[in-house]
N, C-alpha and C positions, 0 to 999 in steps of 0.2 A: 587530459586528453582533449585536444583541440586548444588553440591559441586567440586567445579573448572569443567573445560573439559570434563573431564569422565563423569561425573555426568550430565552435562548439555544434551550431547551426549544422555547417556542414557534414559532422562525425556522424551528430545525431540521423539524420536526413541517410546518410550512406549504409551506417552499421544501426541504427535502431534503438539506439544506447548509447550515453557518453557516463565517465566517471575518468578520475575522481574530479567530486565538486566539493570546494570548501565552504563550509556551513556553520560551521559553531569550531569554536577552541575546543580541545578537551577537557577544561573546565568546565565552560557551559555547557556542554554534552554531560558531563560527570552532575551535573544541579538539578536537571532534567531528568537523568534517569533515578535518579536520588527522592526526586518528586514522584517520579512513578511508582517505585522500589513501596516507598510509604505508602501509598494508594492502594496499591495490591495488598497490603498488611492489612490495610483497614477494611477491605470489602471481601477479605480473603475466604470468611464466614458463609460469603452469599455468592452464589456461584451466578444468580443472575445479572447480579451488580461486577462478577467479575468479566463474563462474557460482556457485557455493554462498555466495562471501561478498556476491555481488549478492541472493541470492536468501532467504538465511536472514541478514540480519548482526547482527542481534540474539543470534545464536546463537554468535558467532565472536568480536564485540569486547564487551567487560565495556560501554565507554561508550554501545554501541546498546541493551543488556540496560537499562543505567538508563534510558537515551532512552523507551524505551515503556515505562517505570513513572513516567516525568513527572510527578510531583501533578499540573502546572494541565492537562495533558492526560487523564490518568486524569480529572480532576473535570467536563471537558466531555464526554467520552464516557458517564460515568455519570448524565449528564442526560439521555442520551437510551437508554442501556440497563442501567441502573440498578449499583448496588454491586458485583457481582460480573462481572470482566470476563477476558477470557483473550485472548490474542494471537493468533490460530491463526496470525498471518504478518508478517513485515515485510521487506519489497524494499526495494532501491533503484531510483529512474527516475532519471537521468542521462541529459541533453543536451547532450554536447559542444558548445564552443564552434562557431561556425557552422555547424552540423549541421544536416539536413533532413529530420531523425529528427521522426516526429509520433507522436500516437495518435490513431488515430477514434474518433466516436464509438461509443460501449459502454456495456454496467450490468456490476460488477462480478461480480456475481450470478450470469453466466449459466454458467460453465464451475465453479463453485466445488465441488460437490457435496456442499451445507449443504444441511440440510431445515426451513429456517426463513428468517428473514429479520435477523432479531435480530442485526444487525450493522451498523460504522460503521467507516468508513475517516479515520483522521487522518492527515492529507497533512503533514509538517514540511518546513520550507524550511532546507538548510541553505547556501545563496546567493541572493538577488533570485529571486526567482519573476517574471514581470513580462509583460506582453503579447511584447514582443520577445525574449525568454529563451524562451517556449513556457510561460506560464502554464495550469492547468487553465480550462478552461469548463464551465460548467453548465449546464446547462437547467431553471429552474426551476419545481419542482413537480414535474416528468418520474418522480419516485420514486414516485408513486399509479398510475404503471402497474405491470403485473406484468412478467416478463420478455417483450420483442418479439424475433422472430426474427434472426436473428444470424448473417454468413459468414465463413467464413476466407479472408483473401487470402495472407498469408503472403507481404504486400508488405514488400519489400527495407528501405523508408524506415521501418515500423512498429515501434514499439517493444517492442509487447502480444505472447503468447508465440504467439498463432497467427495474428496481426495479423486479427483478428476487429472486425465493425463491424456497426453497427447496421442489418440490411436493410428497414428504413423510414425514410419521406425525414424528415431534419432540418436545418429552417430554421435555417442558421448564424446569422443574428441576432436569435438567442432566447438564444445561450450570453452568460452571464454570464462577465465574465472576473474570476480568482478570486488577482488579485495579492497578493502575500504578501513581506514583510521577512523578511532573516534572522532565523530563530529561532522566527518565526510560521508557525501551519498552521492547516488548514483542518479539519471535519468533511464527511463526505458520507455520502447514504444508499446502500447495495448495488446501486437500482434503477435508484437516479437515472444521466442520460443525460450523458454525459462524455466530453470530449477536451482534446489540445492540439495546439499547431502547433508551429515548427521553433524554433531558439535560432538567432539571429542576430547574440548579444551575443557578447564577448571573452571572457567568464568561462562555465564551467559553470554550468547549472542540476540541483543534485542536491535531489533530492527524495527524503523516507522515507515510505512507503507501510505504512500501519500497522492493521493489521485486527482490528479487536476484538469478539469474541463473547461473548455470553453465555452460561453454562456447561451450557443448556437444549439448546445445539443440537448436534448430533453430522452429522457425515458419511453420507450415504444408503447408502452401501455398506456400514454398520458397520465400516470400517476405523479404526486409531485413530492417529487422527494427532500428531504431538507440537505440544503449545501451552503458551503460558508464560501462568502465573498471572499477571497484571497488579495485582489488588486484590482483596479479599472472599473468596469462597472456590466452590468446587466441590464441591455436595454430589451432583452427579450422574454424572463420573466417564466420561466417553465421548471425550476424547483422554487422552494420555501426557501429564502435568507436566514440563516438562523442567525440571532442573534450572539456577541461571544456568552459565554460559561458566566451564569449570575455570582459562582464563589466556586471553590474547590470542591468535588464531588457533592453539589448542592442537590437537593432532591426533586428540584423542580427540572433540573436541566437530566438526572435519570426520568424523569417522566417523558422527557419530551424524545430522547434516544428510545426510549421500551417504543413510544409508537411510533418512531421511523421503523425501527428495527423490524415491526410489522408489518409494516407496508414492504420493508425489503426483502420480506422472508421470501412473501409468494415467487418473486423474480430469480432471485439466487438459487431457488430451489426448484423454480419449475421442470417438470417432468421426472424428479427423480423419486424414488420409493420412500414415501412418506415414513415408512418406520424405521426407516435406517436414517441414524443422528447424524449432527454434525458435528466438528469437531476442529474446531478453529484454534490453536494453541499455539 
């Protein structure tokens, strides 16, 4: 979608979202998730070591550290937020094979506590993304609004951390559905209006959730949170550089995710009811 640079530029800028973007062979995607697959085996025991490698795994595996330094993805996000780019996050979504697991819709934006907008999410597929797998949906153009008001349901089937959703009505067939080949991802804008549905296929759907700031924007609270330099550079200096991943699930670099994860608790969660969980999956 969109032809070289310009093009990509401009999709994004109009509709809020551009795909497909090519990012790894299916090979390389299949190594990667292969790296992952093992990881989840190994911390499978510790569900807190499993929540931090869902939540930080960029931090944890050397192979998700180069994942979101990608050239050809580095070179789409910087069409649309220019040479100097930082990580401030990267999840994993995972939809178990026949699962009933969804996300509603939502803007990324709304729980973040970024005091800018200066950001893009690149979705990587590392199996079939695909309407029957629980593909993303878009709504496009939906990014020229600003943030719309938003509830938490802290429903069971939700993926999102306080299954939070859009409290204004959205015409489901307005979503664009945003299928993706191993290896291929998507861009999206912060604002733009977003969901998926359930996986109904045999195989996993994993997906890498990759958020990229430009180095302009800092946390509303001044707190400083840890982000990994992606490209260019940071003359301004308002999260923690982390360094990459000392070895593969090494125990020094789960230290240092347990105390981001702290500092990022109070923000993600502000104002919601402390006793009701979260549930990131």
């Amino acid at each position: 979608m969109g032809d070289g640079a310009n093009g990509l530029a401009e999709t994004y800028r109009r509709d809020g979202f551009v795909f497909p973007i090519e990012v790894l062979s299916e090979a390389e995607a299949g190594s990667i998730r292969a790296d992952l697959e093992a990881a989840e085996a190994e911390v499978a025991d510790d569900p807190e070591r499993s929540a931090l490698l869902r939540g930080s795994v960029n931090h944890l595996l050397p192979s998700f550290d180069a994942l979101v330094r990608n050239e050809n993805l580095l070179a789409a996000a910087a069409q649309v937020l220019g040479p100097d780019l930082l990580v401030w996050s990267a999840g994993l979504f995972i939809k178990e094979a026949h699962t009933p697991k969804v996300v509603t819709w939502h803007q990324d934006l709304t729980y973040w506590g970024l005091d800018d907008v200066e950001e893009t999410t690149g979705w990587v597929a590392l199996s079939p993304a695909t309407v029957a797998s629980g593909c993303m949906r878009f709504v496009r153009g939906s990014h020229r609004r600003r943030i719309v008001p938003h509830v938490d349901t802290f429903a069971a089937d939700n993926q999102l951390s306080r299954g939070q959703e859009i409290a204004v009505e959205v015409d489901e067939d307005d979503g664009v559905a945003v299928e993706l080949h191993t290896g291929q991802a998507s861009l999206h804008h912060g604002h733009l209006f977003h969901a998926s549905g359930p996986n109904s296929t045999d195989d996993r759907r994993i997906g890498v959730a990759i958020r990229y700031i430009g180095p302009t924007m800092r946390q509303r609270t001044g707190e400083r949170w840890m982000a990994r330099l992606a490209c260019g550079e940071d003359r301004y200096g308002h999260f923690d550089l982390a360094d990459p991943p000392r070895g593969r699930l090494h125990e020094a670099d789960f230290e240092r995710c347990r105390r981001d994860a702290a500092v990022r608790r109070g923000t993600l969660f502000a104002g919601a009811d402390p006793s009701r969980n979260s549930r990131r999956n």
